[in-house]
C-alpha positions in Angstrom: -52.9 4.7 34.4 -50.6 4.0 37.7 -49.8 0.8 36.7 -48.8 2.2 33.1 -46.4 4.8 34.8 -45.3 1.9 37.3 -43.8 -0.3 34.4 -42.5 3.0 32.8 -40.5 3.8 36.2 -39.2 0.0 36.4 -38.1 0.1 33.0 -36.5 3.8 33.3 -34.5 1.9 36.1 -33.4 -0.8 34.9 -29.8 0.3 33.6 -29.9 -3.3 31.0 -33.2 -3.2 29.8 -32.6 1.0 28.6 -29.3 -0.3 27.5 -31.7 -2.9 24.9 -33.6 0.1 24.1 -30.9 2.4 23.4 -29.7 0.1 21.4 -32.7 -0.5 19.1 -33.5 2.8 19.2 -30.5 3.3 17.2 -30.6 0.6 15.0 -34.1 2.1 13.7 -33.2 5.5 13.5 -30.0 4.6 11.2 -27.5 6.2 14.1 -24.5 4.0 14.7 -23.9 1.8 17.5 -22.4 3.0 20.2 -18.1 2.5 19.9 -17.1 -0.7 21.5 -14.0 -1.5 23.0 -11.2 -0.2 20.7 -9.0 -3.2 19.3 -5.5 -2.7 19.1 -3.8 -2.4 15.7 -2.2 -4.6 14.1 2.1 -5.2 14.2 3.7 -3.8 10.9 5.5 -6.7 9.5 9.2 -7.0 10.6 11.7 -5.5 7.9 13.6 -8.0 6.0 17.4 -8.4 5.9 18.5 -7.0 2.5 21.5 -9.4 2.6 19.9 -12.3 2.9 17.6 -11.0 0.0 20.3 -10.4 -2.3 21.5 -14.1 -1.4 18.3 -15.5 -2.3 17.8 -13.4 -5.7 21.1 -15.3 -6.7 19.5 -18.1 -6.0 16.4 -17.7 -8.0 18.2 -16.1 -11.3 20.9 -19.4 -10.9 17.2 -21.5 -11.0 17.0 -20.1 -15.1 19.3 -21.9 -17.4 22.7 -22.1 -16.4 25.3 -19.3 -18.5 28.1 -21.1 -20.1 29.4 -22.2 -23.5 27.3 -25.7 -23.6 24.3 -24.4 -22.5 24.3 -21.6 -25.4 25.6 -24.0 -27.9 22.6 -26.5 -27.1 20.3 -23.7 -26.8 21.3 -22.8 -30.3 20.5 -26.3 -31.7 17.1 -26.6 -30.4 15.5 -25.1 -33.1 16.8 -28.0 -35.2 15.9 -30.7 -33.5 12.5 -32.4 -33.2 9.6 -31.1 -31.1 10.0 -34.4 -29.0 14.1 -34.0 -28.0 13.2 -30.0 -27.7 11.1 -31.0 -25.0 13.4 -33.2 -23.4 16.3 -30.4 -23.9 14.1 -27.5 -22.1 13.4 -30.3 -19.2 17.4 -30.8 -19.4 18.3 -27.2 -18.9 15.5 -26.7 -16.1 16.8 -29.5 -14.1 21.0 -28.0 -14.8 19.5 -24.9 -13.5 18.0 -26.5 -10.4 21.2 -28.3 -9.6 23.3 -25.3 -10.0 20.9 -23.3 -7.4 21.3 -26.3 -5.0 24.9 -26.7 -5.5 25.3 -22.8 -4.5 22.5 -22.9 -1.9 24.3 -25.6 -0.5 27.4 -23.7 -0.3 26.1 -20.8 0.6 24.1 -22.6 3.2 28.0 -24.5 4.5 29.6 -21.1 5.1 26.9 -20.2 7.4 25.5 -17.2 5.7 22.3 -18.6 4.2 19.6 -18.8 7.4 16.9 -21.6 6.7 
């Protein structure tokens, strides 16, 4: 029996092996672990500059077919012409609307008030 209450005492000591059995202790009697270190929280995200938001929806809406007389008038026509050259017409107005973003990106971009 002394040498029963001997390891008890050296255990009871021992601040790392009652930290183990704290620890399982929990685990089996469903308690939660002790709290750990807390961990900062995360930054909010920075706020974004509205003007340069408002640049870049021009942008994206001069990316859809471009709004002038020959675009409506060939947009009218495609419904007569065959499936093939309606194909290559909706490729046609993609790529006008492409170039007309990059033109004004481009000039946008020269003036200095479009930040890449």
């Amino acid at each position: 029996m002394a040498e029963f209450e001997d390891t008890l005492n050296a255990i009871l000591s021992d601040p790392d092996t009652m930290g183990q059995i704290m620890a399982l202790a929990g685990k089996l009697g469903g308690e939660p672990p002790p709290p750990q270190e807390e961990t900062p929280p995360p930054q909010p995200f920075p706020q974004p500059d509205l003007a340069q938001m408002g640049k870049l929806l021009t942008l994206f809406q001069s990316c859809q077919a471009p709004r002038d007389q020959t675009m409506a008038l060939l947009t009218a026509l495609r419904p007569f012409l065959s499936q093939g050259r309606q194909e290559k017409l909706d490729r046609a107005i993609r790529m006008a609307g492409l170039s007309q973003a990059a033109r004004q990106a481009w000039q946008l971009w020269k003036e200095g008030d479009l930040h890449v």
